[in-house]
C-alpha positions in Angstrom: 0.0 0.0 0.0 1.4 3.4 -0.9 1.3 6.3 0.7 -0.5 9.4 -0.6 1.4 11.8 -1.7 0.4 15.7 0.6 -1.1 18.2 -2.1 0.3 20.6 -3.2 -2.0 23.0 -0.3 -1.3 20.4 2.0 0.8 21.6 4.7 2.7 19.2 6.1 6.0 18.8 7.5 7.9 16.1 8.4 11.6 17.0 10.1 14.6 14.9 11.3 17.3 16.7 13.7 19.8 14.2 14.8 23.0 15.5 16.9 25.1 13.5 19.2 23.0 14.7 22.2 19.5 14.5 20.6 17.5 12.8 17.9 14.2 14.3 17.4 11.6 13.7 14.2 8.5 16.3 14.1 5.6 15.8 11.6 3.1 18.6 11.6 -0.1 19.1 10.1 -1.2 22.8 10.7 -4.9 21.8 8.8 -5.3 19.0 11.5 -7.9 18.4 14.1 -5.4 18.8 17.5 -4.5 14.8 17.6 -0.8 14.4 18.7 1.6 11.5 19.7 4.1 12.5 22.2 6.7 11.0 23.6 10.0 13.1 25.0 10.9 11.8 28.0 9.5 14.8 30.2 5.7 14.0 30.6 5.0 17.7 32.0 6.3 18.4 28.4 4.4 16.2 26.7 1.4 17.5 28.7 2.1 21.4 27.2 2.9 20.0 23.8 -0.3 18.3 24.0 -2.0 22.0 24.1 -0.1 22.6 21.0 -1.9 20.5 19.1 -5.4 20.5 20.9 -5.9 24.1 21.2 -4.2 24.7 17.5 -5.7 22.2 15.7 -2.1 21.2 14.7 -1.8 17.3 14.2 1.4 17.0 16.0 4.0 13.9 16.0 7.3 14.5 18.3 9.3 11.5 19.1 12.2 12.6 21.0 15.3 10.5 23.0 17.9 13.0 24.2 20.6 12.7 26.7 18.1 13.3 29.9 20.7 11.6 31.9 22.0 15.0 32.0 19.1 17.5 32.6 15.8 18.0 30.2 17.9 21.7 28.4 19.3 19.7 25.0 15.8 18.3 24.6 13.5 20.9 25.1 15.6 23.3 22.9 16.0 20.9 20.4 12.3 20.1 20.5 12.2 23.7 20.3 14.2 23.9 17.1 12.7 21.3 14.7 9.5 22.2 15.4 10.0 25.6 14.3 11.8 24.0 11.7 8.5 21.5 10.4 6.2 24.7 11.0 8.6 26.7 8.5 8.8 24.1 6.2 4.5 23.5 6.3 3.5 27.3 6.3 5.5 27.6 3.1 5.5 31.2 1.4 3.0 32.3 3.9 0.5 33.1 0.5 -3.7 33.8 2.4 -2.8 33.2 5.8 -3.8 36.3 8.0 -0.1 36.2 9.5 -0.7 37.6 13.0 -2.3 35.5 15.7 -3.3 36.8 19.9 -4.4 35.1 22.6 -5.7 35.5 26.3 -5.9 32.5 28.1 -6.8 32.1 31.7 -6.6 28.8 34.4 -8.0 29.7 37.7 -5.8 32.3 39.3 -3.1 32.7 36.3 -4.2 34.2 33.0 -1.3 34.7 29.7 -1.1 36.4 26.6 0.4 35.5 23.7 0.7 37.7 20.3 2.7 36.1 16.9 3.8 37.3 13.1 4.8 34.8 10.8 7.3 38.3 9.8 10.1 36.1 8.6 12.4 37.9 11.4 13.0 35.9 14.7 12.1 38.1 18.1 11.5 36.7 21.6 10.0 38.9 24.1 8.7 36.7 26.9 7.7 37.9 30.9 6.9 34.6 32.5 8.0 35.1 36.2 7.9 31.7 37.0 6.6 30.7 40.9 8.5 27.3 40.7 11.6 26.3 39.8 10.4 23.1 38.8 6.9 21.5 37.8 7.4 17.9 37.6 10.2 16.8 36.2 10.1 20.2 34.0 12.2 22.4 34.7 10.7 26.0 34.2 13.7 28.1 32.9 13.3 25.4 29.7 10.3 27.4 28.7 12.2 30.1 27.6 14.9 27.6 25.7 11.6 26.3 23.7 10.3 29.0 22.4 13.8 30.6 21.6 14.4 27.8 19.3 11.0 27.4 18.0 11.2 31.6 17.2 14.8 31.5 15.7 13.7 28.8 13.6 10.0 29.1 12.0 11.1 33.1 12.1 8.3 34.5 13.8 8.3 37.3 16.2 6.6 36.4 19.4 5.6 38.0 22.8 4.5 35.9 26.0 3.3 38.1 28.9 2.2 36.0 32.1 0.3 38.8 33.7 -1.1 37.0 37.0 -0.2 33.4 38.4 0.5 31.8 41.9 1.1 28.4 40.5 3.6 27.2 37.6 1.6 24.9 36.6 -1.1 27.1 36.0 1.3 30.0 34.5 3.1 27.1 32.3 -0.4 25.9 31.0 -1.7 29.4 29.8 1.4 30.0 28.3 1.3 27.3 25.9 -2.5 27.2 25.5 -2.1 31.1 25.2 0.9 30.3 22.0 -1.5 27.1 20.4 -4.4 29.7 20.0 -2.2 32.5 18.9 -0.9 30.1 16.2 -4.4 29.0 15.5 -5.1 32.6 14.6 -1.9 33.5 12.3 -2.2 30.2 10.6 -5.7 30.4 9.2 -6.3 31.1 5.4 -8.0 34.4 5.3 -10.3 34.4 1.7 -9.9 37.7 1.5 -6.4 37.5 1.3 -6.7 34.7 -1.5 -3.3 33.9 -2.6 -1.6 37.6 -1.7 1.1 37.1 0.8 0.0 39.4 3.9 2.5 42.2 3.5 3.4 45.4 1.5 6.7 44.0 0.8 5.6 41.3 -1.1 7.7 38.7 0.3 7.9 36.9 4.0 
């Protein structure tokens, strides 16, 4: 049996990232229905790449073994890194997609808000004033190391603000629900837009 081959308005991604302290594959589907298979070795990371998918409608595949004998840094940041890579590779030439995404998310006392461009220019702003060193086996400060390589590699520009939050659960959990809905937003085909890339320049 052969497999179909994606359409040419398919987008799909499928990335391998092998160095001698990880070896990550992503597949992504940003036209999906939020299904994902996880499996990194950090199940609190899992748990936020989970809200990825679910609350982005991404059909998300990460299979991850990195050297968590260590600490969880080379695989987060690497998770980080080909993802941003798959979602570069899927979102092709940006043509109808409305490009900017924002998001308010709240979870009992803690409430985030997350705002992206697909620009083609990698920024990080991000406030997250963590009340927990460490939620699980997760280790907070990895947040930031995500979404840095995620930014510098799908080149958006992306600004997380956790503006209340007493628990880092909580804070971590509106953060990334706060990034999947953002995403949700940027990544839709606008039918106005038809097949005009969504700036003056002409280019992304």
């Amino acid at each position: 049996m052969t497999t179909p081959t994606p359409a040419a308005t398919d987008r799909i991604a499928d990335v391998q990232r092998d160095t001698s302290e990880t070896q990550i594959r992503v597949r992504v589907n940003l036209d999906g229905t939020g299904t994902a298979k996880l499996s990194t070795g950090i199940g609190f990371f899992d748990h936020m790449l989970d809200q990825i998918a679910r609350h982005g409608l991404i059909d998300l595949d990460i299979q991850a073994q990195g050297d968590l004998h260590i600490d969880g840094h080379h695989t987060v940041e690497d998770v980080g890194i080909t993802l941003g890579q798959a979602f570069a590779q899927a979102v092709g030439d940006k043509k109808g997609i409305r490009r900017y995404g924002h998001a308010y998310v709240p979870l009992d006392e803690a409430l985030s808000r997350v705002v992206i461009d697909f620009s083609g220019r990698p920024g990080l702003h991000m406030r997250v004033p963590f009340k927990s060193g460490m939620v699980g086996g997760f280790d907070t400060q990895l947040a930031f190391e995500f979404f840095q390589g995620f930014v510098n590699h799908a080149s958006v520009t992306l600004h997380i603000d956790n503006l209340h939050g007493e628990n880092a659960h909580h804070q971590a959990e509106t953060v990334f629900k706060a990034f999947a809905r953002a995403l949700r937003m940027a990544l839709e085909r606008d039918p106005r837009m038809g097949q005009m890339i969504p700036s003056t320049k002409g280019s992304l």
